[in-house]
C-alpha positions in Angstrom: 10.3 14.4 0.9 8.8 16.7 -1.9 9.0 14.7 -4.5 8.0 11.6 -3.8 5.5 12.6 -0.8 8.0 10.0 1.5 6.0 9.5 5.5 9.5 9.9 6.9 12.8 7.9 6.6 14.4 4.8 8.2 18.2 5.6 8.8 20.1 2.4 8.1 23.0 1.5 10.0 22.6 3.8 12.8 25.3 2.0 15.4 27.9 1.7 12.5 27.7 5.9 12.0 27.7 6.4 15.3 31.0 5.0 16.9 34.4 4.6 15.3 34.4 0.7 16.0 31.5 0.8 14.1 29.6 -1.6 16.8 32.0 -4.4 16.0 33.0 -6.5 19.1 30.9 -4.1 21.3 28.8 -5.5 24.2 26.8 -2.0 25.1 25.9 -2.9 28.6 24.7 0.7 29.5 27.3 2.6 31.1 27.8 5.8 29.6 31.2 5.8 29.1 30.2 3.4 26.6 27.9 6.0 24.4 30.0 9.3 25.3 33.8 8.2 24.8 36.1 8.6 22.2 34.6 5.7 20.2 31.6 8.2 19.3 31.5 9.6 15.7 30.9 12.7 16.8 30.8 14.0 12.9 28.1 11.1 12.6 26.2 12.3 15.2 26.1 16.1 14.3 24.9 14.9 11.1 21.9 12.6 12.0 21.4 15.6 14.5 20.7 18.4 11.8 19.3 15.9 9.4 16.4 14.9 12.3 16.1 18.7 12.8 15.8 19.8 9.0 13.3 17.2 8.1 11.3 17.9 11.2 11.3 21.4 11.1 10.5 21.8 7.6 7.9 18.2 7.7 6.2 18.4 10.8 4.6 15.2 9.9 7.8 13.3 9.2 8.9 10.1 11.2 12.4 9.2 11.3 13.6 5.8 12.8 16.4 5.0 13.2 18.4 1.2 13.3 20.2 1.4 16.5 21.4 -1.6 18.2 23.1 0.3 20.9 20.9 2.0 22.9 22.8 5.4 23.3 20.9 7.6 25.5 18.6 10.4 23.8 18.9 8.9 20.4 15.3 9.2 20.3 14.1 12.3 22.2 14.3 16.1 20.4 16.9 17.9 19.5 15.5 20.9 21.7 16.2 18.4 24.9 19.9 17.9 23.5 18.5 14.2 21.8 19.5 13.1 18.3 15.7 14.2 16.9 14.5 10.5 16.1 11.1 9.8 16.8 11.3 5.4 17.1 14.3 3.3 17.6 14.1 -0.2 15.7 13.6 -3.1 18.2 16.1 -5.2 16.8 17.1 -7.5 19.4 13.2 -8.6 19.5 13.6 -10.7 15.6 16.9 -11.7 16.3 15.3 -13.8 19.7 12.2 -15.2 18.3 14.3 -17.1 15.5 17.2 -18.1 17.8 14.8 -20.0 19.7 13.0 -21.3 16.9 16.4 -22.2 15.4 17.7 -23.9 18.8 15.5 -24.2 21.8 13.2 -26.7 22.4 9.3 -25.6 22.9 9.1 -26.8 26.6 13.1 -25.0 27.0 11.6 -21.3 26.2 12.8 -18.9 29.3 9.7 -16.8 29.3 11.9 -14.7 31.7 14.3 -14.1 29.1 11.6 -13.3 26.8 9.8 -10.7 28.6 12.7 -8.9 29.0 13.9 -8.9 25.6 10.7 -7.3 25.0 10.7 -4.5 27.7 14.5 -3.8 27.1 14.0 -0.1 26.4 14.7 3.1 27.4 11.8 4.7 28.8 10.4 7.9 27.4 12.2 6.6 24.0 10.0 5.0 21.4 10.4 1.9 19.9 9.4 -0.1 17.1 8.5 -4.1 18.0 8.5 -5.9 15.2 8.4 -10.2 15.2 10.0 -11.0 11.7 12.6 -8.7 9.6 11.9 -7.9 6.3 15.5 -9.7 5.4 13.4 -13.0 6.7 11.5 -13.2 3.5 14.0 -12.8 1.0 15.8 -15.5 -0.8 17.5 -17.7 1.5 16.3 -17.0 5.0 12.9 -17.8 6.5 9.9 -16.1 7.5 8.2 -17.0 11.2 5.9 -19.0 9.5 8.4 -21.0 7.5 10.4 -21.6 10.5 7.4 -23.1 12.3 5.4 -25.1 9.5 8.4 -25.5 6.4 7.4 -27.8 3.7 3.9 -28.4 5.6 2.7 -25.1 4.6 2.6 -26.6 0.5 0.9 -29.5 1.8 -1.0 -29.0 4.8 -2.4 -25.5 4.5 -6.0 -26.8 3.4 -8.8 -26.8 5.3 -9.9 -30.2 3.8 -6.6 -31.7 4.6 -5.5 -33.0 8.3 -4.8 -30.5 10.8 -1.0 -31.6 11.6 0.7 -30.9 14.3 2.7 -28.9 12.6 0.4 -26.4 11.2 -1.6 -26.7 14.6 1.6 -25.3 16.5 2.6 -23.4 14.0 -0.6 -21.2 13.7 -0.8 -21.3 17.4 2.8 -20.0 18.2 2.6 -17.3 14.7 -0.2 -16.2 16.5 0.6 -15.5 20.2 4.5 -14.3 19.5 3.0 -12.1 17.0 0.7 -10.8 19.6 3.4 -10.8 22.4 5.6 -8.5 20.4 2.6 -5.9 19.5 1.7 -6.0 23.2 4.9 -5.5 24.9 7.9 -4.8 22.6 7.2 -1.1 22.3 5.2 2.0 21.0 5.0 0.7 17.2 4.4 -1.8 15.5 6.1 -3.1 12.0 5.1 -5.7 9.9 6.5 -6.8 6.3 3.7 -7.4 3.7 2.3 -10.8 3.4 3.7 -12.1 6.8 0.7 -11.2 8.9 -0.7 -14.1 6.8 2.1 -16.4 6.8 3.1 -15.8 3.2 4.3 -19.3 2.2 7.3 -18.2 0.0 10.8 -16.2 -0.2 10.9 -13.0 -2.1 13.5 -13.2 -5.1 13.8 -10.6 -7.3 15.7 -10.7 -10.9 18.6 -11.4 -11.3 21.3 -13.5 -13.4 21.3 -16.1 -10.6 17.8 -16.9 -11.2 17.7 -16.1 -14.7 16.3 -12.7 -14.4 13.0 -14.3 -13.4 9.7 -12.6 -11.5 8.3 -15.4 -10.4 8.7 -14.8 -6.8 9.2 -11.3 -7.2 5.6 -11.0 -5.6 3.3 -11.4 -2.8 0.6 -14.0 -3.1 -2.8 -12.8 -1.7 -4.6 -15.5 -3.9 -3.7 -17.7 -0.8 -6.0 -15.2 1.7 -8.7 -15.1 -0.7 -9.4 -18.6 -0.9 -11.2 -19.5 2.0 -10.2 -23.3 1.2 -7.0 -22.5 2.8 -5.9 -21.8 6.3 -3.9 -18.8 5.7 -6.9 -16.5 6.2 -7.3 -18.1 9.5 -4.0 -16.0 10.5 -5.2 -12.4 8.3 -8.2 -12.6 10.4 -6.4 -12.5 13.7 -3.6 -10.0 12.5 -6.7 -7.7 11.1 -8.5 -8.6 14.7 -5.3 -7.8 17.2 -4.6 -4.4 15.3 -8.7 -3.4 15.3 -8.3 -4.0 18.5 -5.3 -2.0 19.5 -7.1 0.8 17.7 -9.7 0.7 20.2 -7.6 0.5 23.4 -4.2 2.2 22.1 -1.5 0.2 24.2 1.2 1.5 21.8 0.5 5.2 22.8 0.2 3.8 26.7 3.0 3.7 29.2 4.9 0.4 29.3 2.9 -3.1 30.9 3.0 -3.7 34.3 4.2 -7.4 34.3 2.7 -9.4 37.1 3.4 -13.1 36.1 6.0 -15.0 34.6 6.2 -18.5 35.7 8.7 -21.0 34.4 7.4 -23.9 34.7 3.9 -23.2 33.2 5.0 -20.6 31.0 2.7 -18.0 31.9 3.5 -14.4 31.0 0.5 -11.7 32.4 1.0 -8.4 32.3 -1.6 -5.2 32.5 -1.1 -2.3 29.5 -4.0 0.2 28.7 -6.5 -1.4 31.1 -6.4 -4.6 29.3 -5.5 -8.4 30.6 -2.9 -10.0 28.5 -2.6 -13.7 29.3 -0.4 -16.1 27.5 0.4 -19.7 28.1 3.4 -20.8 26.0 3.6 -24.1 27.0 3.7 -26.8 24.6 1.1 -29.3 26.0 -0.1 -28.1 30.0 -3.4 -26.5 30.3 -4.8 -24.7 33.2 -8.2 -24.4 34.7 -9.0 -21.8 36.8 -5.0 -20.1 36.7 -4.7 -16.9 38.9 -3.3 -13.6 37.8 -2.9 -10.8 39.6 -4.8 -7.7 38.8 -5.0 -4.3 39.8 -8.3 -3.1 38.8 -10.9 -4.4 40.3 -14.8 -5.6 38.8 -15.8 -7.8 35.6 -13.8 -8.8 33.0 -14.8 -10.3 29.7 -13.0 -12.0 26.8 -12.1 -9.5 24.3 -9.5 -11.3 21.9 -8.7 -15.3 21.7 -6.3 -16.8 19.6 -7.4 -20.2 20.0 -11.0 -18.8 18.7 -12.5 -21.4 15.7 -12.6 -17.8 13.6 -8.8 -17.9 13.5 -8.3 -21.5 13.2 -8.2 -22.5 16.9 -9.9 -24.9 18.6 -12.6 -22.7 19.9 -12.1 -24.4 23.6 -13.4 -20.6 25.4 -16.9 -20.1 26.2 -16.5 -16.4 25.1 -19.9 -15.5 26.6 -18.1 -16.1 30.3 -17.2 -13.4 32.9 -14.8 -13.2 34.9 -14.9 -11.6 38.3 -11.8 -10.1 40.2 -11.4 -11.3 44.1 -9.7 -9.9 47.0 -7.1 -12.0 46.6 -3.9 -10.4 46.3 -1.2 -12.4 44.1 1.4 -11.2 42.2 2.0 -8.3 43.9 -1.4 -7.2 42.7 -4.5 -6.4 45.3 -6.6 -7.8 43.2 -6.7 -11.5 41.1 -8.8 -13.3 38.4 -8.7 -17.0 37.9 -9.1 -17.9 33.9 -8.9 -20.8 32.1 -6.2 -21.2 30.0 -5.4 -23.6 26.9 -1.9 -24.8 25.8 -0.2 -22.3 23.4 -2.9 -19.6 23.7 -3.4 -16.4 24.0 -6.0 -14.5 25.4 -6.8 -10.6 26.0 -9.3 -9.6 28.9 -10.8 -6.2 28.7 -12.9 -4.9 32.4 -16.5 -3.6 31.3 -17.8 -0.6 32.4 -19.2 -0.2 35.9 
């Protein structure tokens, strides 16, 4: 911490330190027998205990997170409540379900139930970090989101005066609103790997004698942002556009959503976090005119954020410039509702004005 001015530390292998089975062949439904047994390190634990507590003590300013798939209770509250002193747990369940269904589900077979609760899967009053795409996604070997989604498209149909595929087009669509998803609902942080908010088109390989010791891809490629011939900008601008925007309204800091829809059928998810609309239809080809969510708030709403916007490479299908006006319709479970119009594989955030 004093020499090299670190912001805090990111404790590796949490849940193999913390129980004797080291995690292996362990389901960690909940109970607490589970956390508080015999299995538990309980050398481990002291340690991560005084190792939170020294670097807090002495480094006020110091995050610590720690890379716990378990769950154990008070990993991440202070040590003066009896917690383990971490500040964030790492959301590591979120990564691990965005590629499996990318991997094996068809589009139109997504559970958005399963989804949403993969995201709100938390303890509450313990922070979390969301994060859509591991940093292990980009090395050598493994694939990035936006590999997954576009593959060898992304070296051939990336520029804006070639065809818009229907690859890339579902690929940027779907980078977009999972990325969005994630900041939105999976927690009270947010971590992102360099050059994925962009959809960095290759692996990261450092040298070595497998590769002949070579830096070619021992790099990240911002030449592919900066020229506005290519579509990768397209996704900068949204990922610079959803976190300018979270700066304004600060869902991260705000208690957890208040989930009002999730429909099957037409996957829907619509859920209310720090007096914002989120709205996102993940269905692969059915659009909706005039779809009702419920609302607790009532008065006028406005568009505030559109993935499908022609800035970030969207069809540009919203009239931005509408408002949208709450009824006494309760729906959802809600007292209030709003009917919106909403596109195939967008994502849109709804923001009331002032009264």
């Amino acid at each position: 911490m004093e020499e090299f001015k670190f912001d805090g530390y990111r404790f590796d292998g949490v849940t193999s330190m913390l129980y004797h089975h080291h995690g292996i062949a362990s389901s960690f439904g909940g109970g607490y027998e589970e956390y508080f047994g015999l299995g538990t390190d309980t050398e481990a634990l002291v340690y991560l205990i005084l190792a939170n507590h020294m670097l807090h003590t002495f480094y006020p300013e110091c995050i610590t997170i720690a890379e716990d798939v378990s769950g154990m209770p008070a990993l991440c509250r202070p040590v003066l409540e009896g917690g383990n002193g971490f500040d964030y747990r790492l959301a590591m369940s979120i990564p691990d379900q965005w590629i499996k269904l990318l991997k094996e589900v068809k589009d139109e077979d997504w559970n958005v139930g399963n989804i949403v609760w993969t995201l709100i899967n938390r303890r509450h009053g313990e922070k979390s970090i969301a994060y859509a795409e591991s940093h292990d996604q980009a090395l050598v070997g493994d694939k990035t989101l936006a590999f997954w989604l576009m593959d060898k498209e992304m070296y051939t149909n990336m520029s804006k005066m070639s065809e818009l595929t229907h690859v890339i087009d579902r690929g940027m669509a779907l980078h977009k609103i999972v990325r969005l998803l994630t900041h939105a609902l999976g927690g009270e942080g947010w971590l992102n790997f360099i050059g994925n908010e962009f959809g960095h088109p290759e692996w990261l390989d450092f040298p070595r004698p497998g590769n002949g010791n070579s830096f070619h891809y021992a790099r990240r490629q911002w030449n592919v942002v900066d020229d506005s011939n290519l579509r990768y900008g397209y996704l900068n601008e949204f990922d610079a556009a959803m976190n300018k925007l979270e700066e304004q309204f600060h869902w991260l800091n705000s208690p957890q959503a208040y989930i009002s829809c999730k429909h099957e059928d037409d996957k829907i998810i619509g859920f209310e976090r720090a007096n914002l609309l989120f709205i996102f239809n993940f269905h692969p080809n059915k659009s909706f005119a005039d779809y009702r969510i419920g609302v607790h708030k009532p008065g006028k709403y406005k568009i505030v954020l559109d993935s499908d916007s022609a800035a970030f490479g969207g069809h540009g299908l919203i009239n931005h410039s509408t408002d949208f006006f709450t009824q006494d319709f309760k729906w959802h479970d809600c007292p209030h509702s709003i009917q919106v119009y909403v596109p195939c594989r967008v994502a849109l955030i709804l923001a009331q004005e002032e009264q």
